[in-house]
Residue frames as a rotation matrix with the C-alpha (Angstrom) as fourth column:
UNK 1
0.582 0.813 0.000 0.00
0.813 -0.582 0.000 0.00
0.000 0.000 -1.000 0.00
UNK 2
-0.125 -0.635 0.762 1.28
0.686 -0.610 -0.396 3.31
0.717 0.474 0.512 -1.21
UNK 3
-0.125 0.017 -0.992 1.63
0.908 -0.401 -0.121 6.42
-0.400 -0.916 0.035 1.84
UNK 4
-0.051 -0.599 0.799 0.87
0.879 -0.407 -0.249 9.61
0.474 0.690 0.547 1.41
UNK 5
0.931 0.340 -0.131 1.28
0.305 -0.530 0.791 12.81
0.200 -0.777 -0.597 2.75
UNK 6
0.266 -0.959 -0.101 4.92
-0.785 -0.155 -0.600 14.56
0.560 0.239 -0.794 3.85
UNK 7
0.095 -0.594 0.799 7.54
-0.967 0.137 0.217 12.71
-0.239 -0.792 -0.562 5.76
UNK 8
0.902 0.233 0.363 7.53
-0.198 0.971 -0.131 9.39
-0.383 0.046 0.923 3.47
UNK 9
-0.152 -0.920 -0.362 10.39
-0.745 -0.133 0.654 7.63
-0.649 0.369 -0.665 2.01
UNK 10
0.777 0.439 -0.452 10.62
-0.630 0.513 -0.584 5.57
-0.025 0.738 0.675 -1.18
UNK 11
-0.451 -0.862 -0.232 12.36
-0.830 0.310 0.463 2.81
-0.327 0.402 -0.855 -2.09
UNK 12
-0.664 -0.030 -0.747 12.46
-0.667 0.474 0.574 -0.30
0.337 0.880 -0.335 -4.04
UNK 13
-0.916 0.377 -0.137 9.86
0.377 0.689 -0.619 -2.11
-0.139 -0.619 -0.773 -1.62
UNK 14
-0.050 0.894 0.446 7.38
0.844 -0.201 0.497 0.62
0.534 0.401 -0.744 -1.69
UNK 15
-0.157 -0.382 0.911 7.16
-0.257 -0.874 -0.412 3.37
0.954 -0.299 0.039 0.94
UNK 16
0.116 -0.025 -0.993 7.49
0.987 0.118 0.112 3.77
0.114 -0.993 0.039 4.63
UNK 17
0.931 0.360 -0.051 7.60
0.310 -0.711 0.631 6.44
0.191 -0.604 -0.774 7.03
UNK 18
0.305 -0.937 0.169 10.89
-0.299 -0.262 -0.918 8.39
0.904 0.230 -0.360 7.25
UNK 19
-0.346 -0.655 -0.672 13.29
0.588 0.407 -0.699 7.78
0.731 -0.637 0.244 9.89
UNK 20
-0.876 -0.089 -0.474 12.00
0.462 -0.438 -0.771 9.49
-0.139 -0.895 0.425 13.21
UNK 21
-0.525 0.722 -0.451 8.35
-0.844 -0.372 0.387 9.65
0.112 0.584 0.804 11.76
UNK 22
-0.944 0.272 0.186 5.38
0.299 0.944 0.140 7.27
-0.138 0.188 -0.972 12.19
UNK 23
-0.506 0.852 0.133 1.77
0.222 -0.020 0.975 7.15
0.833 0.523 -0.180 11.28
UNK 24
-0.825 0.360 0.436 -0.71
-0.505 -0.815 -0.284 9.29
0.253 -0.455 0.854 12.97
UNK 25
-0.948 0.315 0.052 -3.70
0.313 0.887 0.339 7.49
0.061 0.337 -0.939 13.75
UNK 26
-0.082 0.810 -0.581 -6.00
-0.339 -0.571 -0.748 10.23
-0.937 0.135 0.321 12.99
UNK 27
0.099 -0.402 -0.910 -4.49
-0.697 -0.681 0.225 10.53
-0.710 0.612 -0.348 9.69
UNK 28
0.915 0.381 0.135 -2.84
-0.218 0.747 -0.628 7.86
-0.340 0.545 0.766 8.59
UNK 29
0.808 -0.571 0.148 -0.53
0.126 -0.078 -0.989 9.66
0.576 0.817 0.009 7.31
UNK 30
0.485 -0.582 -0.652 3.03
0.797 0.601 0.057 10.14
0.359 -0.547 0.756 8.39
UNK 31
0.250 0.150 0.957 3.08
-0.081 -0.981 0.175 13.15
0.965 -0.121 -0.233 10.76
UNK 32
0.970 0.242 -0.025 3.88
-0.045 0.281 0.959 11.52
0.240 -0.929 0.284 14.10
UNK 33
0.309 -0.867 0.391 7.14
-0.777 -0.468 -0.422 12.70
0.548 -0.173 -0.818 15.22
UNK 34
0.394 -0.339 -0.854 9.59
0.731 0.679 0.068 10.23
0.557 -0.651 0.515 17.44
UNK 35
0.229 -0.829 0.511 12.02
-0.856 -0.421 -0.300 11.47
0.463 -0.369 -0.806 20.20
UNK 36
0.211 -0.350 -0.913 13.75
0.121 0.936 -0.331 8.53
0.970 -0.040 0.240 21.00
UNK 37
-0.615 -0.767 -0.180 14.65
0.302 -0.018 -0.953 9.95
0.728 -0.641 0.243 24.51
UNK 38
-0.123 0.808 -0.576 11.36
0.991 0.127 -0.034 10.97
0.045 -0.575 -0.817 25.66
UNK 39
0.106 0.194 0.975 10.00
0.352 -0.925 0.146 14.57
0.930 0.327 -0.166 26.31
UNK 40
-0.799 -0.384 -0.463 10.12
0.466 0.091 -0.880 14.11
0.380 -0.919 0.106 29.90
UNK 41
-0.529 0.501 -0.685 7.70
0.307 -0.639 -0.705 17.05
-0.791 -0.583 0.184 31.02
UNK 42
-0.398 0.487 -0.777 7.00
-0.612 -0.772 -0.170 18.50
-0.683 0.408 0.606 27.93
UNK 43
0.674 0.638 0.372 5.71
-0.072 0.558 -0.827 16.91
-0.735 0.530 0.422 24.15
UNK 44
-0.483 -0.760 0.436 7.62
0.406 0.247 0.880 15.73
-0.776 0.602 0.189 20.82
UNK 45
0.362 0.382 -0.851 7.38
-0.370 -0.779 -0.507 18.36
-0.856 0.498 -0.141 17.88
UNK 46
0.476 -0.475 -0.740 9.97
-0.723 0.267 -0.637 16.86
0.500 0.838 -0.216 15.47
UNK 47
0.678 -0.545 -0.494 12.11
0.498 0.834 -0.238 13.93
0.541 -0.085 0.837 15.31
UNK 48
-0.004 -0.561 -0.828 14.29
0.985 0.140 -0.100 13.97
0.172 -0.816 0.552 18.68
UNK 49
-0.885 0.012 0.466 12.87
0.016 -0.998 0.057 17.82
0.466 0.057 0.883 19.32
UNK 50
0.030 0.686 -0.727 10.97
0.962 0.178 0.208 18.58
0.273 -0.705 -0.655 22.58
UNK 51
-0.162 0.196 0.967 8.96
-0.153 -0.973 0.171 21.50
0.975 -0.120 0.188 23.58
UNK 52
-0.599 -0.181 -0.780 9.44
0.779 0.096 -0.620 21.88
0.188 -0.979 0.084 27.42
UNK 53
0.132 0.991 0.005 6.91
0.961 -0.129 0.245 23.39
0.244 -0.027 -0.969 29.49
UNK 54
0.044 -0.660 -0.750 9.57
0.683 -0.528 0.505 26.18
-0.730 -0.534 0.427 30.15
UNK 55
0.889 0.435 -0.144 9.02
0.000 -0.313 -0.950 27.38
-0.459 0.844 -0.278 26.33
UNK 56
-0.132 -0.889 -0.438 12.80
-0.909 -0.067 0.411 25.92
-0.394 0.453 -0.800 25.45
UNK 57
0.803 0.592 -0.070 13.33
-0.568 0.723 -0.394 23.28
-0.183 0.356 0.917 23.30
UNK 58
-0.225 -0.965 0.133 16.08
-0.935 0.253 0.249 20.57
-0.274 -0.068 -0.959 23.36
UNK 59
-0.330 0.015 -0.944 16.36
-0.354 0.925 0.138 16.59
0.875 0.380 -0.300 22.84
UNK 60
-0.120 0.551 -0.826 14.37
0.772 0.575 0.271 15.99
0.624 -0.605 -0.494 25.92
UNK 61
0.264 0.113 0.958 13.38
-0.092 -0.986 0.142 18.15
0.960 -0.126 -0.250 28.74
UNK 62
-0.765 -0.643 -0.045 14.11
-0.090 0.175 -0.980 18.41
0.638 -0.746 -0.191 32.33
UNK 63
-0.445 0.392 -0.805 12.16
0.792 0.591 -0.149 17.33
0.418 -0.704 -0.574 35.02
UNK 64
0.376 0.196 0.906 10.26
-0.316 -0.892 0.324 19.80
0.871 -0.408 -0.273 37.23
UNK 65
-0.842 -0.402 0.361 12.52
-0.489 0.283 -0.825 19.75
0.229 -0.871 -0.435 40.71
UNK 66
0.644 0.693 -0.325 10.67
-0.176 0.547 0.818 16.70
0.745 -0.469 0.474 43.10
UNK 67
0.539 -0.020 0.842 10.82
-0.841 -0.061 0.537 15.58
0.041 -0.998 -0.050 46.12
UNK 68
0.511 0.154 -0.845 12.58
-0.348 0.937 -0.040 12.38
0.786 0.315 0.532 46.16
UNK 69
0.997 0.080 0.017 13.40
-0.033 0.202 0.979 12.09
0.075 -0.976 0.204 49.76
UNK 70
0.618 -0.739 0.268 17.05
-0.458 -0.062 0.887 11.79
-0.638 -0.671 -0.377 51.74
UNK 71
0.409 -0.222 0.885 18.08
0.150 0.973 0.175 9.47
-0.900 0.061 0.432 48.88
UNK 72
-0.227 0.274 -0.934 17.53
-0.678 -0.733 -0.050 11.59
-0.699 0.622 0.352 45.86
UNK 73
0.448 0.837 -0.315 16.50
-0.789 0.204 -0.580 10.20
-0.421 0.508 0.752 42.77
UNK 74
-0.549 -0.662 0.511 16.96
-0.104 0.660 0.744 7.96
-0.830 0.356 -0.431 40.33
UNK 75
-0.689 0.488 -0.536 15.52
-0.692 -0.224 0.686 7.45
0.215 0.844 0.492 36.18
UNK 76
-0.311 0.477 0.822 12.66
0.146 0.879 -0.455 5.13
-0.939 -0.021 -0.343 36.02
UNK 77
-0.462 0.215 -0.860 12.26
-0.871 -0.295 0.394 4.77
-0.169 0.931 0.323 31.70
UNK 78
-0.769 -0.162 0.618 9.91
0.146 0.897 0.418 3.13
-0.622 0.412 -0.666 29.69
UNK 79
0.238 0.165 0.957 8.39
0.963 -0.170 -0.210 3.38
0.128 0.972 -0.199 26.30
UNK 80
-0.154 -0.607 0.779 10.53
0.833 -0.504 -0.228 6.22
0.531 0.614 0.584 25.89
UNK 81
0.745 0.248 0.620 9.57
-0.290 -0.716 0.635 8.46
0.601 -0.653 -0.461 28.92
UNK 82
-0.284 -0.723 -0.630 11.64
0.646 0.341 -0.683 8.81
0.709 -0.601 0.370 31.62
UNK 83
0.540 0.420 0.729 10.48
-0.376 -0.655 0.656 10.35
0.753 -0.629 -0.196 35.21
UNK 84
-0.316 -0.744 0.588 12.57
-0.502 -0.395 -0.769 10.75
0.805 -0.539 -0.249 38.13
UNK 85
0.716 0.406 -0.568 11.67
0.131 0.721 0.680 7.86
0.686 -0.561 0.463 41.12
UNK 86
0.430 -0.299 0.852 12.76
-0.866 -0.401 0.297 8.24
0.253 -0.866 -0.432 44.76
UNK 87
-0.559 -0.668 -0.491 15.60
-0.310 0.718 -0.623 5.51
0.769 -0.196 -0.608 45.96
UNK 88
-0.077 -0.056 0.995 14.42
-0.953 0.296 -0.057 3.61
-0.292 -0.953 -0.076 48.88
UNK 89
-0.796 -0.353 -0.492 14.93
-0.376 0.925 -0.056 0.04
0.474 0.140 -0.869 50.21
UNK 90
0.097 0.733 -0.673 12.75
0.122 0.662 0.739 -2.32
0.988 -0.154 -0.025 51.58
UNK 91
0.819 0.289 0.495 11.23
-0.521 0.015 0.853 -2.40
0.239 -0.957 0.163 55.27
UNK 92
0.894 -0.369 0.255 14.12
0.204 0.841 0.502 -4.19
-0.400 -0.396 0.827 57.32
UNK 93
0.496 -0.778 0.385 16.76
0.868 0.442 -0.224 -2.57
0.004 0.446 0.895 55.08
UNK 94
0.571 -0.210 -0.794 19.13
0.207 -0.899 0.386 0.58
-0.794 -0.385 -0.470 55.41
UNK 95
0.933 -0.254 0.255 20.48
0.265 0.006 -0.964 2.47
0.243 0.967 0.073 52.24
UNK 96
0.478 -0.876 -0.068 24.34
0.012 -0.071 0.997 2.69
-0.878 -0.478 -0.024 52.43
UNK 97
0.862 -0.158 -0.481 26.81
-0.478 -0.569 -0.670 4.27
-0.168 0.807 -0.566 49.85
UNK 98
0.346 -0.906 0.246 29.78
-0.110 0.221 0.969 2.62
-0.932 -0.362 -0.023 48.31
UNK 99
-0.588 -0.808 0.029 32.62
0.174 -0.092 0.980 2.27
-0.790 0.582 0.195 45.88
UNK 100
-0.888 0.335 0.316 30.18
0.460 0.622 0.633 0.96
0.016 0.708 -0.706 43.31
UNK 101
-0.419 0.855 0.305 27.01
0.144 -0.269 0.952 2.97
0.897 0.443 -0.010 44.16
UNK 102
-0.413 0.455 0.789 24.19
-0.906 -0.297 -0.303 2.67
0.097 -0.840 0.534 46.74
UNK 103
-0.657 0.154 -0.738 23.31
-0.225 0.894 0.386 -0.48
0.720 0.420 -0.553 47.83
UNK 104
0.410 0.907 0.099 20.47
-0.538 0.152 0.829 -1.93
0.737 -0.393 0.550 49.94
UNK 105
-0.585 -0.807 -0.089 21.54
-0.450 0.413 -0.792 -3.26
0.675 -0.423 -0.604 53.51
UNK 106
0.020 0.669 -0.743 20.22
0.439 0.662 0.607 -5.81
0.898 -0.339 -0.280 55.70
UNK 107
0.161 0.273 0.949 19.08
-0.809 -0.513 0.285 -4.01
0.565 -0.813 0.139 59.53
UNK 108
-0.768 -0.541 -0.343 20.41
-0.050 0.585 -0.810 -5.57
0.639 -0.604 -0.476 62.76
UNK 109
0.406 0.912 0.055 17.07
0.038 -0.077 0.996 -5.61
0.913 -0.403 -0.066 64.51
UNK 110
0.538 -0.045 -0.842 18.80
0.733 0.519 0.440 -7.63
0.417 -0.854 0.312 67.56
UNK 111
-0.488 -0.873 0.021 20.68
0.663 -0.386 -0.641 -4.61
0.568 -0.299 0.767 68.35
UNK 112
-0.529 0.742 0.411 17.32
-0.765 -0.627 0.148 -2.49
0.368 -0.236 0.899 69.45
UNK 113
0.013 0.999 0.046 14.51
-0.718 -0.023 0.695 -5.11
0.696 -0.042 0.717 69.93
UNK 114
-0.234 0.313 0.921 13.43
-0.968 -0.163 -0.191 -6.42
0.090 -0.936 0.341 73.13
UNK 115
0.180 0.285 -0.941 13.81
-0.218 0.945 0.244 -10.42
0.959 0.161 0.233 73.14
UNK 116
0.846 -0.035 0.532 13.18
-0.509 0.242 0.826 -12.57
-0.158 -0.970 0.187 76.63
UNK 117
0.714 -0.594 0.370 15.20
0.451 0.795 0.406 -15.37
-0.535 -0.123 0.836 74.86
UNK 118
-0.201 -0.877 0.436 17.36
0.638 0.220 0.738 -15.57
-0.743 0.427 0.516 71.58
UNK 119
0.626 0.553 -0.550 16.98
-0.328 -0.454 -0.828 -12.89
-0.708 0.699 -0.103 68.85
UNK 120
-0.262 -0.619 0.740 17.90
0.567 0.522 0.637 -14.34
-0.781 0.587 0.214 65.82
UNK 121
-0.115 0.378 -0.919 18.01
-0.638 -0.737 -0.223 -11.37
-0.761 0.560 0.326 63.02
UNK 122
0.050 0.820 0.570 17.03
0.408 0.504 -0.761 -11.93
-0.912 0.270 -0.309 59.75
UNK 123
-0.516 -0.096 0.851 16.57
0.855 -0.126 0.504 -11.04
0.059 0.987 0.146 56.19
UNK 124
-0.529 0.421 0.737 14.53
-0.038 -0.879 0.474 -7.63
0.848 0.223 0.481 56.64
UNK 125
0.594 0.589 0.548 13.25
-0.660 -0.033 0.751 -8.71
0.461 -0.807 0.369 60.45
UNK 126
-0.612 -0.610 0.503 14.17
-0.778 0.348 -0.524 -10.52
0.144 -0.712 -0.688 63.19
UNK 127
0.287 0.829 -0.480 12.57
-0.205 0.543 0.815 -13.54
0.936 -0.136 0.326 65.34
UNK 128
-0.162 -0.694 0.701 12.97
-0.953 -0.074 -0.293 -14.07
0.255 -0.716 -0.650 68.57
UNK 129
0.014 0.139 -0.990 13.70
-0.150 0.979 0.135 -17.91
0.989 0.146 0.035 69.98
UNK 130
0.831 0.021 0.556 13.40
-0.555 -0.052 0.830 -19.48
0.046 -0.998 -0.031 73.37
UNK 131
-0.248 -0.934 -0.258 16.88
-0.773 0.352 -0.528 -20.43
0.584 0.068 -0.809 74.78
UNK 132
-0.718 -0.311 -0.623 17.34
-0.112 0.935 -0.337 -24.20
0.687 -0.172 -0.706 76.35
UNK 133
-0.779 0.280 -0.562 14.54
0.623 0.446 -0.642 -25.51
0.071 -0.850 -0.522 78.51
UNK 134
-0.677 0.403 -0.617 12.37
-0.215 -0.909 -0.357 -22.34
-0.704 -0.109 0.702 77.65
UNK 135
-0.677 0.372 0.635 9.11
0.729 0.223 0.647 -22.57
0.099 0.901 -0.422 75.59
């Protein structure tokens, strides 16, 4: 089936949708811009060309400043968006910087919590056990 409309390319197959261009689906036709990197905040005008709600325009836009707690942030991307996602670790776990990054650390419970018998920490908690002769 032949395209028309602007933004088409030809070749010996038939036509397609230029590079950074796909098919509207009002239309049909090929008027749907890409930005491979996302717009972030704002919207995709042309192929890898975002209007930002700031009224600049660049190959993606920046974020509006968030909150992303004590941790700060980190990307979360997918189908080409990308939005800014607060670090944190699981209940039971403390966040702790090193060589290599931030990693997720397992909490000593037994160092705070209030066992009669044996506290025996855990993955993300603790349990506590009776010691010999105790039930």
């Amino acid at each position: 089936r032949r395209r028309v409309g602007p933004h088409i390319c030809f070749s010996g197959l038939g036509s397609t949708c230029c590079p950074g261009w796909m098919v509207s689906p009002g239309s049909g036709q090929c008027t749907l811009p890409l930005c491979s990197f996302g717009c972030g905040s704002g919207f995709c005008i042309a192929p890898n060309l975002c209007s930002c709600p700031d009224g600049e325009q660049g190959i993606t836009c920046p974020e509006p400043a968030g909150s992303c707690g004590e941790y700060g942030c980190d990307l979360s991307c997918n189908h080409g968006g990308c939005q800014e996602v607060a670090r944190v670790c699981p209940l039971g776990f403390s966040m702790q910087e090193t060589a290599n990054g931030i990693r997720c650390a397992d909490i000593d419970e037994c160092l705070s919590a209030a066992c009669e018998g044996l506290c025996v920490n855990t993955e993300g908690g603790f349990v506590c056990e009776c010691g010999p002769g105790m039930q």
